[in-house]
C-alpha positions as CSV (number, residue, x, y, z in Angstrom):
1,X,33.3,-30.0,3.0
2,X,31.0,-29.2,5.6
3,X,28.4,-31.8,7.0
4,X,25.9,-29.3,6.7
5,X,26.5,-28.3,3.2
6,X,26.9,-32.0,2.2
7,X,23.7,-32.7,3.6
8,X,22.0,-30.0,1.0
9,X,23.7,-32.4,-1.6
10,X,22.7,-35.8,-0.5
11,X,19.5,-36.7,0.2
12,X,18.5,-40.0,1.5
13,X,15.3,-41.3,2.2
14,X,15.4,-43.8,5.3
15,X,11.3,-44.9,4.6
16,X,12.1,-46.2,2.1
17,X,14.6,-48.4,3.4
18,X,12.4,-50.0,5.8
19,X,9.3,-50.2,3.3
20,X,11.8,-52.3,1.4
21,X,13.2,-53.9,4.0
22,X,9.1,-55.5,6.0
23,X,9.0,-56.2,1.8
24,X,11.8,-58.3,1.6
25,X,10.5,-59.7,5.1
26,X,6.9,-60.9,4.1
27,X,8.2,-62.1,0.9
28,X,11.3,-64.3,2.6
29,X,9.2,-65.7,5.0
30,X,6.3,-66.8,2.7
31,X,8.5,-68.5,0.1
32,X,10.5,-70.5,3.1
33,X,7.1,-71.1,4.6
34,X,5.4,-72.9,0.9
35,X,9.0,-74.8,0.0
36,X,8.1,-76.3,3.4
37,X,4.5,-77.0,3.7
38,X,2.9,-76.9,0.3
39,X,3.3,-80.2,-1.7
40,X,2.4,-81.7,-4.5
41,X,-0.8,-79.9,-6.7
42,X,-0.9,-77.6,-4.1
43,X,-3.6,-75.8,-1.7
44,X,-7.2,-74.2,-3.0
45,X,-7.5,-71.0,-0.2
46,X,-10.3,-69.3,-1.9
47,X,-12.1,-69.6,-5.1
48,X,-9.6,-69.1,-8.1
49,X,-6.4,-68.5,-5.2
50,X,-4.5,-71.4,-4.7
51,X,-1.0,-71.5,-3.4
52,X,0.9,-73.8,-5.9
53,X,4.9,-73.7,-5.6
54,X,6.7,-72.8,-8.9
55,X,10.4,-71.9,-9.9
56,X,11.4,-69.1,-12.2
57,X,14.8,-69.1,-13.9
58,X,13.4,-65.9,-15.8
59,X,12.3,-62.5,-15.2
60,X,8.8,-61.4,-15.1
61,X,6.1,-64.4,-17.1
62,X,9.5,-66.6,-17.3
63,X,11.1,-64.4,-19.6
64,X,15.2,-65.3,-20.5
65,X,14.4,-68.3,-18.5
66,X,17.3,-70.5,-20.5
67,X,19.8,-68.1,-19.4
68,X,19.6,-68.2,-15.1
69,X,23.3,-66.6,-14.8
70,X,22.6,-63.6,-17.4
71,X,19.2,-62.9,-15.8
72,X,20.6,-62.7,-12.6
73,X,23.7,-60.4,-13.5
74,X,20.8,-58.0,-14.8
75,X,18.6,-58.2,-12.5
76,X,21.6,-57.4,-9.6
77,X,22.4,-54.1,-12.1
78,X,18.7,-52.9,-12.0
79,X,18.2,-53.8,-8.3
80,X,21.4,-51.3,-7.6
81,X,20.4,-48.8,-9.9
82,X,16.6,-48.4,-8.3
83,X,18.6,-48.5,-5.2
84,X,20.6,-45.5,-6.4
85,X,17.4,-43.8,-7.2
86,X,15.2,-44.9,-4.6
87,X,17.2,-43.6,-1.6
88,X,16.8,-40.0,-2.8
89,X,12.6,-40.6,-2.6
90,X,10.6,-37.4,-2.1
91,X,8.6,-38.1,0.5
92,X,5.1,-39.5,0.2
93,X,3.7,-41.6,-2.7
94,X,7.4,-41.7,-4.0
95,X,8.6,-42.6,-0.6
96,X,5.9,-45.8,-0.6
97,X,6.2,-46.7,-4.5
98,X,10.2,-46.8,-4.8
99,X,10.3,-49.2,-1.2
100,X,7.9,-51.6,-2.5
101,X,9.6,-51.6,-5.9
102,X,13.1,-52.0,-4.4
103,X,11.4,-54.4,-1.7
104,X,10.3,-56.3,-4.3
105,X,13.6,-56.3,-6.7
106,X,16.0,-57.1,-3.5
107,X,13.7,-60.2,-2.4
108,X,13.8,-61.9,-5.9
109,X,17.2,-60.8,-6.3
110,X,18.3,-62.8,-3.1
111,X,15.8,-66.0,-3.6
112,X,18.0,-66.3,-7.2
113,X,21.2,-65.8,-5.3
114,X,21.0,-68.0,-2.5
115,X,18.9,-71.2,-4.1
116,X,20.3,-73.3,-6.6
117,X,19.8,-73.2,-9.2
118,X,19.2,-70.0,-9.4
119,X,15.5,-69.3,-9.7
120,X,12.5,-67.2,-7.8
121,X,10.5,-69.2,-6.2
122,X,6.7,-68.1,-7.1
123,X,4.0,-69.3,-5.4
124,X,0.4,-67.8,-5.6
125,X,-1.9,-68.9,-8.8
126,X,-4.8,-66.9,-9.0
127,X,-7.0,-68.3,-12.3
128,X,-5.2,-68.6,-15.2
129,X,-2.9,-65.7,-14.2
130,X,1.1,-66.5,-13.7
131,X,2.1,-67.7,-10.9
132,X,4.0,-64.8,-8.7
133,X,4.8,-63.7,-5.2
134,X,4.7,-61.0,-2.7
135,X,8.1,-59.7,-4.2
136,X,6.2,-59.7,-7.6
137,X,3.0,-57.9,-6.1
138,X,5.2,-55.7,-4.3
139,X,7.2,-54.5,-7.9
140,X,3.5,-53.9,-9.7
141,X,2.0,-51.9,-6.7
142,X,5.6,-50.0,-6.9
143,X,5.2,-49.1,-10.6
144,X,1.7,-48.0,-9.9
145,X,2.3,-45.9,-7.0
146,X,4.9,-43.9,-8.6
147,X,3.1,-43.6,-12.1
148,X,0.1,-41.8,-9.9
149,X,2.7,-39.6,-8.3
150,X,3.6,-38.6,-11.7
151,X,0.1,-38.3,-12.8
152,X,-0.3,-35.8,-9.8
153,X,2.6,-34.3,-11.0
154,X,4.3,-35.1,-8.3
155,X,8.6,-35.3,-7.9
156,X,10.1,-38.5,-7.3
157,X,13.3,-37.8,-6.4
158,X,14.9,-34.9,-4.4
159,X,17.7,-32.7,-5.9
């Protein structure tokens, strides 16, 4: 088979690689920096924000938490297939929304691999809202990105 003709079939979208990639980044780095530094009851930044260090042996709100092995075999199976997806981004909105959702899925998914026992470490309380992270943040602005590129009628994924 021809490159060029292979290259018709294939389609892979490098942005979104490295939006995933400065995601995975910010969120690594903040969660080693608050195992380190924050302590105790925690830190009051602004008003209702406090950083307060937290471990999550669920999914999203602490969901299957009793079961830290199961939620991280699932979690590895949806992390590949969005990565399956993702790669083949139209470019835009798409591009943006699958990088920060894949960002966001690869993070968590490596924080529950490498620390044991296996669990996310979450670490910014805002009110009486759950405790998450960048990785967290980065999954909901993902979701949202790509619902308004459907809203717009947008593809997300090349043929």
């Amino acid at each position: 088979m021809s490159r060029q003709r292979l290259d018709r079939r294939i389609h892979v979208n490098g942005l979104v690689v490295a939006w995933a990639a400065g995601v995975v980044a910010l969120d690594s780095l903040t969660k080693w920096w608050v195992r380190g530094h924050v302590t105790g009851h925690g830190r009051q930044l602004l008003g209702p924000l406090w950083l307060r260090v937290t471990y999550n042996s669920g999914i999203s709100f602490s969901l299957n938490a009793t079961g830290p092995v199961a939620t991280t075999l699932i979690t590895l199976v949806i992390v590949l297939l969005v990565a399956f997806v993702a790669l083949q981004a139209t470019p835009g909105l798409a591009t943006v929304g699958f990088g920060l959702l894949l960002g966001g899925g690869v993070s968590n998914e490596l924080d529950r691999l490498i620390h044991v026992p296996h669990q996310v470490t979450d670490f910014i309380s805002l009110g009486g809202f759950p405790v998450f992270n960048f990785a967290d943040a980065a999954v909901t602005f993902g979701f949202i990105s790509l619902f308004i590129s459907l809203l717009r009628g947008s593809r997300l994924v090349q043929r």
